[in-house]
MDAnalysis code that builds the backbone (N, CA, C; Angstrom):
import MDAnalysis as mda
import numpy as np

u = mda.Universe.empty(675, n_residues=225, atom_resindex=np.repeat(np.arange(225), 3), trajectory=True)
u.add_TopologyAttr("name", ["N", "CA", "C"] * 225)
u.add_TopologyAttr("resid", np.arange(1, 226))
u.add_TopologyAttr("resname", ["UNK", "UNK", "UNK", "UNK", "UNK", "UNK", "UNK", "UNK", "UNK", "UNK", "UNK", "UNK", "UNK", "UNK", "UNK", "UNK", "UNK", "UNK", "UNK", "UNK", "UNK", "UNK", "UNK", "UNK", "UNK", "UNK", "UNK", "UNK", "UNK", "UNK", "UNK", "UNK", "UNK", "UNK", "UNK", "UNK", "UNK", "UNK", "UNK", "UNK", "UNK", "UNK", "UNK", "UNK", "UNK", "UNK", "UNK", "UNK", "UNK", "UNK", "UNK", "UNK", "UNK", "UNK", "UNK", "UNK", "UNK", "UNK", "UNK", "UNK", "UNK", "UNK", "UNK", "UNK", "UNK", "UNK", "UNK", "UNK", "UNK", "UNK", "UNK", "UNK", "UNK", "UNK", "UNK", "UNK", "UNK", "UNK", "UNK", "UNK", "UNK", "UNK", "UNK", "UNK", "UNK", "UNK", "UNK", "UNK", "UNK", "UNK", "UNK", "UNK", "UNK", "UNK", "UNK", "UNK", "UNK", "UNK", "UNK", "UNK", "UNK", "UNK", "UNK", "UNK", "UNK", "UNK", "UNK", "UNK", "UNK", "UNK", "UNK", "UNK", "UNK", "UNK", "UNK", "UNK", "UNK", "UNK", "UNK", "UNK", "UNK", "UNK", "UNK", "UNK", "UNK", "UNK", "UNK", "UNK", "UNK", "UNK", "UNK", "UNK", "UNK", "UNK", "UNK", "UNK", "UNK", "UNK", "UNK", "UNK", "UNK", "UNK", "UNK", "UNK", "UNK", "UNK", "UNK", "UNK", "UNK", "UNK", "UNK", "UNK", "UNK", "UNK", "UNK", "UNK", "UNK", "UNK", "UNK", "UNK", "UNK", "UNK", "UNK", "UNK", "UNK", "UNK", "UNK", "UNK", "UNK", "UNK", "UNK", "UNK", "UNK", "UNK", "UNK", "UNK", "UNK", "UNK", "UNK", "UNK", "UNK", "UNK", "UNK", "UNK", "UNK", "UNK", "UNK", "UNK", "UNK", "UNK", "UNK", "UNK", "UNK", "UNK", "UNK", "UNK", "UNK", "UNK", "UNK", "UNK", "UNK", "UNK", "UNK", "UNK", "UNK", "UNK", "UNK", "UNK", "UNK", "UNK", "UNK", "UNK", "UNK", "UNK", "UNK", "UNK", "UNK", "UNK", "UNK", "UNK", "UNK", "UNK", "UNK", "UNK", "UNK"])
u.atoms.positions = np.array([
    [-6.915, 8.609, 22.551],
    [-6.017, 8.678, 21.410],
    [-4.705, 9.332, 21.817],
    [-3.552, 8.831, 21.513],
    [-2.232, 9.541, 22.050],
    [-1.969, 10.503, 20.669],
    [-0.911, 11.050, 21.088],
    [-0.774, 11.951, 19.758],
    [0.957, 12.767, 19.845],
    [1.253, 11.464, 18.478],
    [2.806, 11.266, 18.375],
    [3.159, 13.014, 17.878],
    [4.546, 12.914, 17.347],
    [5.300, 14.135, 17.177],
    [4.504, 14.602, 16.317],
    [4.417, 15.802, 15.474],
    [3.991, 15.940, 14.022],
    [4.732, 15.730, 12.967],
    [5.701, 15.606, 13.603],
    [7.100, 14.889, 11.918],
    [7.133, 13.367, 11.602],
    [6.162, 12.861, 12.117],
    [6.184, 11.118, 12.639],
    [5.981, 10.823, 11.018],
    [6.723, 10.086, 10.522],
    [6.555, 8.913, 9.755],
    [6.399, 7.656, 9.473],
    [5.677, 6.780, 9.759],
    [5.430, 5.476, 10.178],
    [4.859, 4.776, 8.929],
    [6.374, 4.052, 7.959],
    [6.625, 3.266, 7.262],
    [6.220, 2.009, 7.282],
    [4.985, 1.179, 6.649],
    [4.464, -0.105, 6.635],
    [4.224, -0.784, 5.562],
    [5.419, -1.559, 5.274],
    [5.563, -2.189, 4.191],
    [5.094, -3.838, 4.516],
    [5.121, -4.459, 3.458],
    [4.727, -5.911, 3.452],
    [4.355, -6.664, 2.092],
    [4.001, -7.580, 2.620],
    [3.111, -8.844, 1.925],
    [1.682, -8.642, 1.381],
    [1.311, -8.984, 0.827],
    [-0.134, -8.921, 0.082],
    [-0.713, -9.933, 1.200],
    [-2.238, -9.713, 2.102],
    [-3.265, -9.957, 2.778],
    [-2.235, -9.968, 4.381],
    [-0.891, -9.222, 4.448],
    [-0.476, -9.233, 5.965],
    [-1.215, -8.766, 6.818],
    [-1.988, -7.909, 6.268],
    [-2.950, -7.086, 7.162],
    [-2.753, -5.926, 7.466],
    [-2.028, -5.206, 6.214],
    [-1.122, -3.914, 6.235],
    [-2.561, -2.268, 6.431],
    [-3.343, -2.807, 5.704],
    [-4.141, -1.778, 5.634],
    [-5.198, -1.399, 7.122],
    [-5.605, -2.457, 7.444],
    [-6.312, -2.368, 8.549],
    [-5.352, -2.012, 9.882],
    [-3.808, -2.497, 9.628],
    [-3.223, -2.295, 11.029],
    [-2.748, -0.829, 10.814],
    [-2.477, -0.414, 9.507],
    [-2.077, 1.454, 9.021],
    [-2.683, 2.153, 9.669],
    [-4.425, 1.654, 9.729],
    [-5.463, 2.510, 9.767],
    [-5.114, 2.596, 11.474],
    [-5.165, 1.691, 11.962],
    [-5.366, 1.943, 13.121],
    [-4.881, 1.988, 14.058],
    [-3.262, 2.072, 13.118],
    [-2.125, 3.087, 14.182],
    [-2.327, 4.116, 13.948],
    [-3.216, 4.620, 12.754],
    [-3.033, 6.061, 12.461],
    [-3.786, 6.645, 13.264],
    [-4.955, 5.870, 13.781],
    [-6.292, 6.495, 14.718],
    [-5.532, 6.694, 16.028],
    [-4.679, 5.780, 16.591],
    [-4.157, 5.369, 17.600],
    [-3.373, 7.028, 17.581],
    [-2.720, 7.042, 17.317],
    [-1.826, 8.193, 17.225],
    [-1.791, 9.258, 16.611],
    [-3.128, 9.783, 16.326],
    [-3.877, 10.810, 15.680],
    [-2.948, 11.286, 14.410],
    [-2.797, 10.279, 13.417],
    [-2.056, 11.055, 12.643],
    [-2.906, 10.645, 10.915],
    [-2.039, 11.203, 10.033],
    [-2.850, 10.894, 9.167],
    [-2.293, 9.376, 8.137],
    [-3.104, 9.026, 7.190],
    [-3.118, 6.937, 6.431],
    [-2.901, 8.020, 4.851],
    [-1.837, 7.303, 4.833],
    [-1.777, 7.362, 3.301],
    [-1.950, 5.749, 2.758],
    [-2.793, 5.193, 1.899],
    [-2.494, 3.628, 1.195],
    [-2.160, 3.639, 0.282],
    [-0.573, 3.828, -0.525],
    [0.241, 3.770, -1.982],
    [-0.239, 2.765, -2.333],
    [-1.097, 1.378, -2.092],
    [-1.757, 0.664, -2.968],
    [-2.768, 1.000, -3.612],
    [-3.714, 1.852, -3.445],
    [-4.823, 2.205, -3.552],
    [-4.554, 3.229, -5.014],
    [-3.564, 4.019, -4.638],
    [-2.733, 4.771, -5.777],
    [-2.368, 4.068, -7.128],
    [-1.662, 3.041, -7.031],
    [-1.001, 2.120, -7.945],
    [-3.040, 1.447, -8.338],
    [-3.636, 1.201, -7.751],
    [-5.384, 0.518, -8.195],
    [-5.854, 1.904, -9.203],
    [-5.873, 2.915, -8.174],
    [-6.523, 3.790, -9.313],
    [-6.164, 4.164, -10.624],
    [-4.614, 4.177, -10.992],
    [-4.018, 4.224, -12.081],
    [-4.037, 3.252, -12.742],
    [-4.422, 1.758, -12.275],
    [-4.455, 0.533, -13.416],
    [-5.961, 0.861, -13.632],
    [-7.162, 1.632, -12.893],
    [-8.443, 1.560, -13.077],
    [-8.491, 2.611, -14.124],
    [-7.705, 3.379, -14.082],
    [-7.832, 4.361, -15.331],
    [-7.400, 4.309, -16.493],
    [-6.241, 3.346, -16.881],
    [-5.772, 2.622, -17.979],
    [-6.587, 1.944, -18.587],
    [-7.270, 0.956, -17.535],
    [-8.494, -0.220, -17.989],
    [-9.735, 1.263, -18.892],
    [-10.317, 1.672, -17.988],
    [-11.035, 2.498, -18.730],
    [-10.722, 3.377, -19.747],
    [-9.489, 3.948, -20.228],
    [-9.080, 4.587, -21.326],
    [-8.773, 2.948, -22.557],
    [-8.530, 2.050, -22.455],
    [-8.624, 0.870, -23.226],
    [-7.084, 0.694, -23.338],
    [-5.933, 0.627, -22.486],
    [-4.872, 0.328, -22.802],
    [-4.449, -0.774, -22.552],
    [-3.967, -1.612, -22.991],
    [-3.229, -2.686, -22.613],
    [-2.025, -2.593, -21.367],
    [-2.506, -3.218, -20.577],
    [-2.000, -3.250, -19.165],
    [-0.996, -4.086, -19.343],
    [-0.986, -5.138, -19.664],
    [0.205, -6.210, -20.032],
    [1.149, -5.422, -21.180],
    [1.202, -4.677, -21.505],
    [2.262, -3.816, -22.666],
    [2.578, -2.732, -21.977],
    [4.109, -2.820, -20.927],
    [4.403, -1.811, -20.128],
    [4.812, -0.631, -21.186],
    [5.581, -0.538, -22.770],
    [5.374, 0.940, -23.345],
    [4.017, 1.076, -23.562],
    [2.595, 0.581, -23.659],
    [1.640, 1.106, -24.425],
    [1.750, 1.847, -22.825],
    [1.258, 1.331, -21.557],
    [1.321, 1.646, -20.201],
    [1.799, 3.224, -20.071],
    [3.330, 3.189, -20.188],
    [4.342, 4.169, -20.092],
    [3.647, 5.291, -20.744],
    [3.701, 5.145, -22.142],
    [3.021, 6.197, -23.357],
    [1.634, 6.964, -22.471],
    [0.896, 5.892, -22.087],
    [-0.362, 6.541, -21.603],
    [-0.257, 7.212, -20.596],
    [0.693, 6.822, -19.659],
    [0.773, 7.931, -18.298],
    [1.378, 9.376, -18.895],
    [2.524, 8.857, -19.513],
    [3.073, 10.555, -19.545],
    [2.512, 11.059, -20.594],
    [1.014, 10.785, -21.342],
    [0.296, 11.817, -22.024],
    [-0.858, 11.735, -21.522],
    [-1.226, 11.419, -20.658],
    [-2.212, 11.204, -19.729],
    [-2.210, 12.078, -18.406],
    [-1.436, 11.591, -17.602],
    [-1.151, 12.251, -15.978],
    [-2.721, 12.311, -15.917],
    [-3.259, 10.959, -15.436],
    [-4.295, 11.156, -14.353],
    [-4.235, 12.038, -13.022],
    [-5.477, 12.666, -12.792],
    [-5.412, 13.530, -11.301],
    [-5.843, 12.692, -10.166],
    [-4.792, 11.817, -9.543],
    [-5.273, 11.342, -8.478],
    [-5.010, 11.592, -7.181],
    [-6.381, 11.758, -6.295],
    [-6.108, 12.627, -5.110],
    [-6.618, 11.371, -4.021],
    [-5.779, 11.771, -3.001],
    [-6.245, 10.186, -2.141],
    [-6.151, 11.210, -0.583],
    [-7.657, 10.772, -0.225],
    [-8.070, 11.288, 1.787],
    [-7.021, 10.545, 2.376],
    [-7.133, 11.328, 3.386],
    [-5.904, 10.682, 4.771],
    [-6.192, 10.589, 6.065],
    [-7.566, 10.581, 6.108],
    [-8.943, 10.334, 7.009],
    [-8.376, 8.767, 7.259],
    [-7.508, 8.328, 8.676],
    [-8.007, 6.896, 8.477],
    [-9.533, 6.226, 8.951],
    [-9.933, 7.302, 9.715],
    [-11.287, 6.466, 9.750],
    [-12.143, 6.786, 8.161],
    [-11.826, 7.204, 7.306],
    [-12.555, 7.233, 6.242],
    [-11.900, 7.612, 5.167],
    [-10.743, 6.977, 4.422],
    [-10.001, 7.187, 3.577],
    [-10.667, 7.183, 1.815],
    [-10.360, 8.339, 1.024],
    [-10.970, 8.261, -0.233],
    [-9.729, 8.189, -1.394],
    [-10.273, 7.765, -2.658],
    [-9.156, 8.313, -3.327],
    [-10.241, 7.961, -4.825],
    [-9.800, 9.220, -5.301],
    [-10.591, 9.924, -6.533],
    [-9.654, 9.714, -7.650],
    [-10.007, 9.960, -9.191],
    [-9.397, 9.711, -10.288],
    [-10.070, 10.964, -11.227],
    [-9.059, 12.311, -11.221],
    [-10.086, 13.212, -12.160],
    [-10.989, 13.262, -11.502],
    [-11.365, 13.270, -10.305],
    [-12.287, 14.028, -9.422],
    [-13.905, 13.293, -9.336],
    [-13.158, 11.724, -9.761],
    [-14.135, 10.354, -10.014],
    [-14.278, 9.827, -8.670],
    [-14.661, 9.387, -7.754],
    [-14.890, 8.891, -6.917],
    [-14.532, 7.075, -6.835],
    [-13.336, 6.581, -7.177],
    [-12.965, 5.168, -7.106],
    [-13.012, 4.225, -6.395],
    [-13.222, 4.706, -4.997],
    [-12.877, 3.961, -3.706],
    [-13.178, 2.661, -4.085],
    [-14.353, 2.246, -4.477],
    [-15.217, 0.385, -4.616],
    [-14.819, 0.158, -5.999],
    [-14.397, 0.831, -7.138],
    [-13.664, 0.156, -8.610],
    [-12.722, -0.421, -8.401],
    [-11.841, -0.128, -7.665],
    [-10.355, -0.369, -7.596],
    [-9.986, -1.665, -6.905],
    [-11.205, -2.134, -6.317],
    [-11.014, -2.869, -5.171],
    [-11.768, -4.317, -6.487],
    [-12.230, -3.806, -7.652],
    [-13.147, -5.009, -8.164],
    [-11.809, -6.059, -8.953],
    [-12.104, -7.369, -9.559],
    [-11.423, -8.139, -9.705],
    [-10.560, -7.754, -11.150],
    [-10.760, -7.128, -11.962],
    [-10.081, -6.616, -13.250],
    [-9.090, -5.234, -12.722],
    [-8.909, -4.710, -11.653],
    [-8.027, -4.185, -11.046],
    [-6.920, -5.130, -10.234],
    [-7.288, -5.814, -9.654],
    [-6.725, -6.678, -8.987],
    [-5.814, -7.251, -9.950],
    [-6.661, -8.207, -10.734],
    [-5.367, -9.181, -11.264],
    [-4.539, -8.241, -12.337],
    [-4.366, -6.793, -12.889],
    [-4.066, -5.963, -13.459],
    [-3.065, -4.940, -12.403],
    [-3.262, -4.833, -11.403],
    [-1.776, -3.878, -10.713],
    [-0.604, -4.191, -10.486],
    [-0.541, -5.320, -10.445],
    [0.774, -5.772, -10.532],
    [1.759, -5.754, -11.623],
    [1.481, -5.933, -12.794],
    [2.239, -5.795, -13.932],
    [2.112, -4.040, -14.027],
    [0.944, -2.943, -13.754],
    [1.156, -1.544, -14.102],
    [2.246, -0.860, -12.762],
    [2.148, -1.466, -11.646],
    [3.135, -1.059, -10.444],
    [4.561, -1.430, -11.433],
    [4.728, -2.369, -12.011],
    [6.304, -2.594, -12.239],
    [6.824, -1.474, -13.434],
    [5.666, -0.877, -13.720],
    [6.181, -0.120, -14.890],
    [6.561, 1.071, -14.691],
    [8.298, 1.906, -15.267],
    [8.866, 2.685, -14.032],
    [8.343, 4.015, -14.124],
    [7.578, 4.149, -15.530],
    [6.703, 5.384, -15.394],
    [5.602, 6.267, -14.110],
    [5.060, 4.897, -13.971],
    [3.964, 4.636, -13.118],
    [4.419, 5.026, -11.946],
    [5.366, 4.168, -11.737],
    [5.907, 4.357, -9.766],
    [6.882, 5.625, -9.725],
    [7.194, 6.408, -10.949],
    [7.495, 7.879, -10.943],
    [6.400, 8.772, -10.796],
    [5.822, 8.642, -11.468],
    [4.404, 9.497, -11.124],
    [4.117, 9.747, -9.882],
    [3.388, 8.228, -9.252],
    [2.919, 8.332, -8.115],
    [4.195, 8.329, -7.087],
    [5.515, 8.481, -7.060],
    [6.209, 8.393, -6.324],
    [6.497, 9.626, -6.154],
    [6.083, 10.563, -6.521],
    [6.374, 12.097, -6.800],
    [4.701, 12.427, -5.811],
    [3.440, 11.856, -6.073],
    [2.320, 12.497, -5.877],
    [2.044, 11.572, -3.705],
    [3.449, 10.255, -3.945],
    [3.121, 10.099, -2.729],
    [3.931, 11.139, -1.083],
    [5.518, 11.230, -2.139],
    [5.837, 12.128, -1.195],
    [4.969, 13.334, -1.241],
    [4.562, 14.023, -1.977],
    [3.924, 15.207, -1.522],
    [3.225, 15.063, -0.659],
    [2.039, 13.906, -0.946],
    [0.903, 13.802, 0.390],
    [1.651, 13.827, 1.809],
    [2.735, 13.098, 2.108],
    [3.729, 12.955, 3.491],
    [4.243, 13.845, 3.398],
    [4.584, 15.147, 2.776],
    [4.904, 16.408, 3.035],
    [5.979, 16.398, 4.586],
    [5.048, 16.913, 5.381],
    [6.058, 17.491, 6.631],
    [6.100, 16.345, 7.811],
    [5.301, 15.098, 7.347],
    [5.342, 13.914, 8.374],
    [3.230, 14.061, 8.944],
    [3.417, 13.471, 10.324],
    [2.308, 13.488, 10.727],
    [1.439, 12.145, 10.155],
    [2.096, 11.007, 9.970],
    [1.308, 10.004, 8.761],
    [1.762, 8.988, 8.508],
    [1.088, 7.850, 8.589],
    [0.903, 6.399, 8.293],
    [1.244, 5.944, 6.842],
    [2.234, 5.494, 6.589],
    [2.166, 4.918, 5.051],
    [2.089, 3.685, 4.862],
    [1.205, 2.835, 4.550],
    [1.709, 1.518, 3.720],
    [1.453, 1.668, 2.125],
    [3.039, 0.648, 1.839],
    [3.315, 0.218, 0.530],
    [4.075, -0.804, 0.559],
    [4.261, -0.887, -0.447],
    [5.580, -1.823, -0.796],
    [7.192, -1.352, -0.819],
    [7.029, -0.291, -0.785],
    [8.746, 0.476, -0.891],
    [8.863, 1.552, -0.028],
    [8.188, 2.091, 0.883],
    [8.103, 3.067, 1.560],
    [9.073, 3.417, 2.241],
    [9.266, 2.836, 3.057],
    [10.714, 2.237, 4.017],
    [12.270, 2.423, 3.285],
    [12.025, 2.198, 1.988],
    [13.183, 1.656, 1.521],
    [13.277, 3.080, 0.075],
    [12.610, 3.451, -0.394],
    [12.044, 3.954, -1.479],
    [11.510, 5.475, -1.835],
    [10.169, 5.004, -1.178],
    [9.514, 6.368, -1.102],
    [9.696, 7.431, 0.679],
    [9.761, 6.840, 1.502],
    [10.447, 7.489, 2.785],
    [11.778, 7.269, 3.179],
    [12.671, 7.117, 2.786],
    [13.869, 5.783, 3.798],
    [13.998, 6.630, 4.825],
    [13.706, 7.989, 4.991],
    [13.919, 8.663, 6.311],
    [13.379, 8.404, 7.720],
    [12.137, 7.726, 7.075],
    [11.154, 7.402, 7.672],
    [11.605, 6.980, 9.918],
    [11.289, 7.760, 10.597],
    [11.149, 7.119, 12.064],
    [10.822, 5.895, 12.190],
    [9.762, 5.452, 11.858],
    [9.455, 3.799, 12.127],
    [9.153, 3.473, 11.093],
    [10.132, 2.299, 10.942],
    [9.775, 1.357, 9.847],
    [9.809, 0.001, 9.781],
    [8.334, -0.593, 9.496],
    [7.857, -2.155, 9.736],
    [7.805, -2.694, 8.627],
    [8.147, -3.986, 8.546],
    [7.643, -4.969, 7.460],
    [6.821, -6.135, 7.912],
    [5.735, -5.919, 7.760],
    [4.439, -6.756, 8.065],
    [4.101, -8.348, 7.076],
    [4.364, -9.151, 7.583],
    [4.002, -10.716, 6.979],
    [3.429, -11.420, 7.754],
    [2.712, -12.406, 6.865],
    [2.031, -13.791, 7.909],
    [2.286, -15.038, 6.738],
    [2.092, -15.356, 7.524],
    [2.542, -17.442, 6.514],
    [1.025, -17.914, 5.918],
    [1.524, -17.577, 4.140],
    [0.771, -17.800, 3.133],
    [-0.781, -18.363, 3.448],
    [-1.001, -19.317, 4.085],
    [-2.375, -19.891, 4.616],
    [-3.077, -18.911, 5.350],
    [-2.075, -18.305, 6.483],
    [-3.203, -16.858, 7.347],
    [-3.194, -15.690, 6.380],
    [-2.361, -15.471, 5.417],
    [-2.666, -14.333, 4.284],
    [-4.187, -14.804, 3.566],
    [-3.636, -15.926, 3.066],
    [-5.314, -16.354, 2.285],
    [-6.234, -16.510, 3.152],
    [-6.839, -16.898, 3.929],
    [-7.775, -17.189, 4.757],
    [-8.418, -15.252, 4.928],
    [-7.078, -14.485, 5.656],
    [-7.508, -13.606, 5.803],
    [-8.649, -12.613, 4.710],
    [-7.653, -12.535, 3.699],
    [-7.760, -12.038, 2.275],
    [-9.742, -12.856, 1.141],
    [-9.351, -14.352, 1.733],
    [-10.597, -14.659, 1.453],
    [-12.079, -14.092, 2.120],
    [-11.725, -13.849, 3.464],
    [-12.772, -13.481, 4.291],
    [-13.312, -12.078, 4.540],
    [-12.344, -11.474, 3.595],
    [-12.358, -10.135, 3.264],
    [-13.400, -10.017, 1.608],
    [-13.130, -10.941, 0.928],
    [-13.255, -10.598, -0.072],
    [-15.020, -11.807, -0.257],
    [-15.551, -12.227, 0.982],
    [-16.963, -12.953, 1.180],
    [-16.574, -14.347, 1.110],
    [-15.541, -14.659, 0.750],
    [-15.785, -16.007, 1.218],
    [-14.625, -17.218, -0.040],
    [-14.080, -16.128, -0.722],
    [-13.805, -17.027, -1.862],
    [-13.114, -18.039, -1.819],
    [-12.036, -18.893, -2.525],
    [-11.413, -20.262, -2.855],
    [-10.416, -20.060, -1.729],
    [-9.960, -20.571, -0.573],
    [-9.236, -19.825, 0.054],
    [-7.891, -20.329, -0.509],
    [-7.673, -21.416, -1.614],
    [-6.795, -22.322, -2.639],
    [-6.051, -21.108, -3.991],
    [-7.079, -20.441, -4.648],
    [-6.743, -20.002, -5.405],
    [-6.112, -18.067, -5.072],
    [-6.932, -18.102, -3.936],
    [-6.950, -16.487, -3.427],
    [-5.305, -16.921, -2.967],
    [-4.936, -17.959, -2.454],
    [-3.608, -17.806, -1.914],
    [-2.554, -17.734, -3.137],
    [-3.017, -18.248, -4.123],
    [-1.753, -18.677, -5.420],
    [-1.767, -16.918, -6.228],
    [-2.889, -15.996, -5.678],
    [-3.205, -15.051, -6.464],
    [-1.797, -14.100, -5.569],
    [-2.311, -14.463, -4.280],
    [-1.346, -13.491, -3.484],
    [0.317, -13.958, -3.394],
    [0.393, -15.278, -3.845],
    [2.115, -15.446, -4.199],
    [2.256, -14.901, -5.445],
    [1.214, -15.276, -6.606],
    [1.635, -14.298, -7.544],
    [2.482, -13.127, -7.747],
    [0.999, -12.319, -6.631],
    [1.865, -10.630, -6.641],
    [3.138, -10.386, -5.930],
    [2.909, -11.293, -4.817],
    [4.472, -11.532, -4.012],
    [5.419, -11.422, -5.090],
    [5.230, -12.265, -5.958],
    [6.895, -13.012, -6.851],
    [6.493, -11.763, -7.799],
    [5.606, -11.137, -8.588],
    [5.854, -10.399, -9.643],
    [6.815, -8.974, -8.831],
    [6.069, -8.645, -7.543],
    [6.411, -7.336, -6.916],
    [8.132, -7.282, -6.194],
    [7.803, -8.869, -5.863],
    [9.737, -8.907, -5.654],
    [10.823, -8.833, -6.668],
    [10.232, -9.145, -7.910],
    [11.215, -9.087, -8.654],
    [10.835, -8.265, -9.904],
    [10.516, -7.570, -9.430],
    [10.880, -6.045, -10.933],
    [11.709, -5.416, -10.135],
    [12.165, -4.854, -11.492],
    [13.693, -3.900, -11.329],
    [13.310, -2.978, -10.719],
    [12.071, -1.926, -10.576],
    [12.006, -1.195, -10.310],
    [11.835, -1.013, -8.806],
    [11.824, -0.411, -7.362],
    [11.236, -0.233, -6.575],
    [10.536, -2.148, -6.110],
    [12.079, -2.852, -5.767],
    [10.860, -3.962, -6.031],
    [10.312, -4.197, -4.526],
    [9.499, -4.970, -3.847],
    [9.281, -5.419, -2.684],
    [10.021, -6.024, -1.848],
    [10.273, -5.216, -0.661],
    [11.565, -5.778, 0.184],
    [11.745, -4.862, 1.342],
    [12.262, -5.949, 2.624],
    [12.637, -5.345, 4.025],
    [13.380, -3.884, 3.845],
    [13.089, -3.018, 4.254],
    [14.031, -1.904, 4.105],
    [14.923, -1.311, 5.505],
    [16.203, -1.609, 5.431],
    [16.914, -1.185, 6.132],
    [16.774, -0.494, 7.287],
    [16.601, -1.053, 8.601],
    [16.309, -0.431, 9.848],
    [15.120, -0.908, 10.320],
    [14.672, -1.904, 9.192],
    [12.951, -2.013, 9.293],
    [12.627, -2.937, 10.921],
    [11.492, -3.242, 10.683],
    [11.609, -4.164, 12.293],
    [10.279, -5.047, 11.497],
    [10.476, -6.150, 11.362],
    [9.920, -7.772, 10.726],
    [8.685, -7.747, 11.997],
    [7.879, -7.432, 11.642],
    [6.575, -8.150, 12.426],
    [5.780, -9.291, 11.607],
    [5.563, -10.112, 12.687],
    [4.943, -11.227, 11.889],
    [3.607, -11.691, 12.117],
    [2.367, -11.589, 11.726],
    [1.051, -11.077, 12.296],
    [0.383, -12.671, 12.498],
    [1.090, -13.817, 12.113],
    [0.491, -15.085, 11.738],
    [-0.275, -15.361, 12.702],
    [0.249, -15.204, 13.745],
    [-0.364, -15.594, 15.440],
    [-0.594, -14.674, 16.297],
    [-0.494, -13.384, 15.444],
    [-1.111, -12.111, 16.452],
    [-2.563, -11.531, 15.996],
    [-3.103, -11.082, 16.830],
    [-4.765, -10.364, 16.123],
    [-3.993, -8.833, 16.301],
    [-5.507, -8.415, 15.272],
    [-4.913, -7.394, 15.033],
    [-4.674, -6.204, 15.878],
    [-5.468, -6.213, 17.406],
    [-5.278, -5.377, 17.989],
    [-3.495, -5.337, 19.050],
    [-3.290, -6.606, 18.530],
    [-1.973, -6.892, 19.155],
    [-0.353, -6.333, 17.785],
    [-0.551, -6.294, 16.577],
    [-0.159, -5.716, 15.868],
    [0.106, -4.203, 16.179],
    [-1.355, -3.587, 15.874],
    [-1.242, -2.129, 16.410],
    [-0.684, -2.000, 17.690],
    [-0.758, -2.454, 18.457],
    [0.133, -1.990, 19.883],
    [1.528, -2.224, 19.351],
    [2.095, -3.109, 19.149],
    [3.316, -2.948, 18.747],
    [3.959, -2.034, 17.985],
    [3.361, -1.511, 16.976],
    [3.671, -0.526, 16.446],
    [3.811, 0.608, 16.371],
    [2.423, 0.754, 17.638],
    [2.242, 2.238, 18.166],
    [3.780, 2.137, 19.559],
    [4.162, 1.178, 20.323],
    [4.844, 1.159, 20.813],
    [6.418, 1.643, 20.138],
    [6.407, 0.912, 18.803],
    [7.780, 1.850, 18.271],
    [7.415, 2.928, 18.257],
    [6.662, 3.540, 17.488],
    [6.451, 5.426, 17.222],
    [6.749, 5.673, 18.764],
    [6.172, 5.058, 19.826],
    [6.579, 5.599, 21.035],
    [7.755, 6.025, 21.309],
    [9.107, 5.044, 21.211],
    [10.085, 5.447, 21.330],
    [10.961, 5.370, 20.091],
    [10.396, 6.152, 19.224],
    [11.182, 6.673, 17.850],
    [11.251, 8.090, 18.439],
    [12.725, 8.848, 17.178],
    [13.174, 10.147, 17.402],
    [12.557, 10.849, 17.140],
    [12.536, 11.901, 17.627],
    [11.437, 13.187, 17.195],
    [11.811, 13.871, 15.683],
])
C-alpha cells in the first residue's frame, strides 16, 4: 500500500454505473487514505423521507422536512468496509433497494438537501487524507481538491455494468434508468452534474478496473502536497 500526503484530496466525480464507487474504494486502499461516497448520503436522506411518509416528488414538502427534521447521518470511511447510519439506524442495504433508487434524484435536486449534506460532507474531508466520489465534488463540495477526475463509460458499458451489479436485470431498461438520472442531475439548478475545472476525463469504457485505479493513483502521485 503506498501512502499519499495526509492533505490528499482525491475528487471523483461522474456518471451513474462509471464505476465511481468501486474505483474510490480502491484508490483509497491503494493509498491508504480514507472513501467518503456523497451518494450514499443523498440515499440515506431520500430513505428517511420515504420512511417519515413525505412526498419525495414535492421538493417544499422535501425542504419543510429536512429543516425540521435534520436527520443524523453518519457515514464510515473504512474503504474496505464503508457504513452509513441514519439516527444511529444501520442503512447500508435500504438505500441501495429500488424505492430509493428511483427517488434520489428528484431529493438530490432539492437545495435544502444538498445544503445539509454539503455542510456534513465537508466536515467528514476535514483536513484531507480521502477519497470522494460525487457528483459535484470537484466543482462544489472540494474545488480545492489536488486530484480531480471525472469518470464515464458509453451508456451500454454503464448498463451492462450496473445490471450485473444489481443480479442480472433488463440491461434495456437499467440503461434508460441511468440516462434518466444523468439528464435529471445535469440539469438542476442546484450543484448540477458536471466536469469540474482542472478535472482530468477518464473514460473507463475499455479499461478494467484495475487499470482505472492505477491511473488515478498515478495522478495523486504527482499532485501538490
Amino acid at each position: 500500500m503506498s501512502h499519499a500526503n495526509p492533505s490528499l484530496v482525491v475528487a471523483v466525480d461522474g456518471t451513474s454505473g462509471s464505476g465511481k464507487s468501486s474505483t474510490s474504494r480502491g484508490v483509497a486502499e491503494r493509498l491508504g487514505l480514507r472513501y467518503l461516497d456523497t451518494g450514499a448520503m443523498f440515499r440515506a436522506i431520500t430513505w428517511w423521507l420515504l420512511r417519515e411518509g413525505v412526498d419525495v416528488r414535492d421538493s417544499d414538502a422535501v425542504a419543510a422536512a429536512v429543516d425540521a427534521g435534520r436527520p443524523g447521518i453518519e457515514s464510515g470511511t473504512d474503504p474496505l468496509g464503508p457504513t452509513i447510519t441514519v439516527d444511529g439506524t444501520d442503512v447500508s442495504v435500504d438505500i441501495r433497494g429500488e424505492d430509493v433508487t428511483a427517488a434520489v434524484s428528484p431529493v438530490s435536486a432539492v437545495p435544502q438537501v444538498r445544503a445539509l449534506l454539503l455542510d456534513l460532507q465537508r466536515e467528514v474531508i476535514g483536513g484531507g487524507g480521502i477519497v470522494v466520489e460525487g457528483r459535484d465534488i470537484g466543482s462544489v463540495v472540494w474545488p480545492d481538491a489536488q486530484v480531480k477526475v471525472y469518470l464515464s463509460a458509453d451508456p451500454d458499458a454503464r448498463a451492462a455494468r450496473r445490471s450485473a451489479e444489481l443480479g442480472g436485470t433488463d440491461v434495456a431498461s437499467t440503461q434508460q434508468s441511468l440516462l434518466e438520472r444523468d439528464r435529471i442531475d445535469s440539469g438542476r439548478a442546484t450543484a448540477p452534474l458536471t466536469m469540474a475545472d482542472g478535472a482530468v476525463h477518464v473514460d473507463s469504457t475499455h479499461l478494467t478496473l484495475a487499470e482505472v485505479i492505477e491511473t488515478i493513483v498515478g495522478l495523486a502521485a504527482s499532485a501538490r502536497p
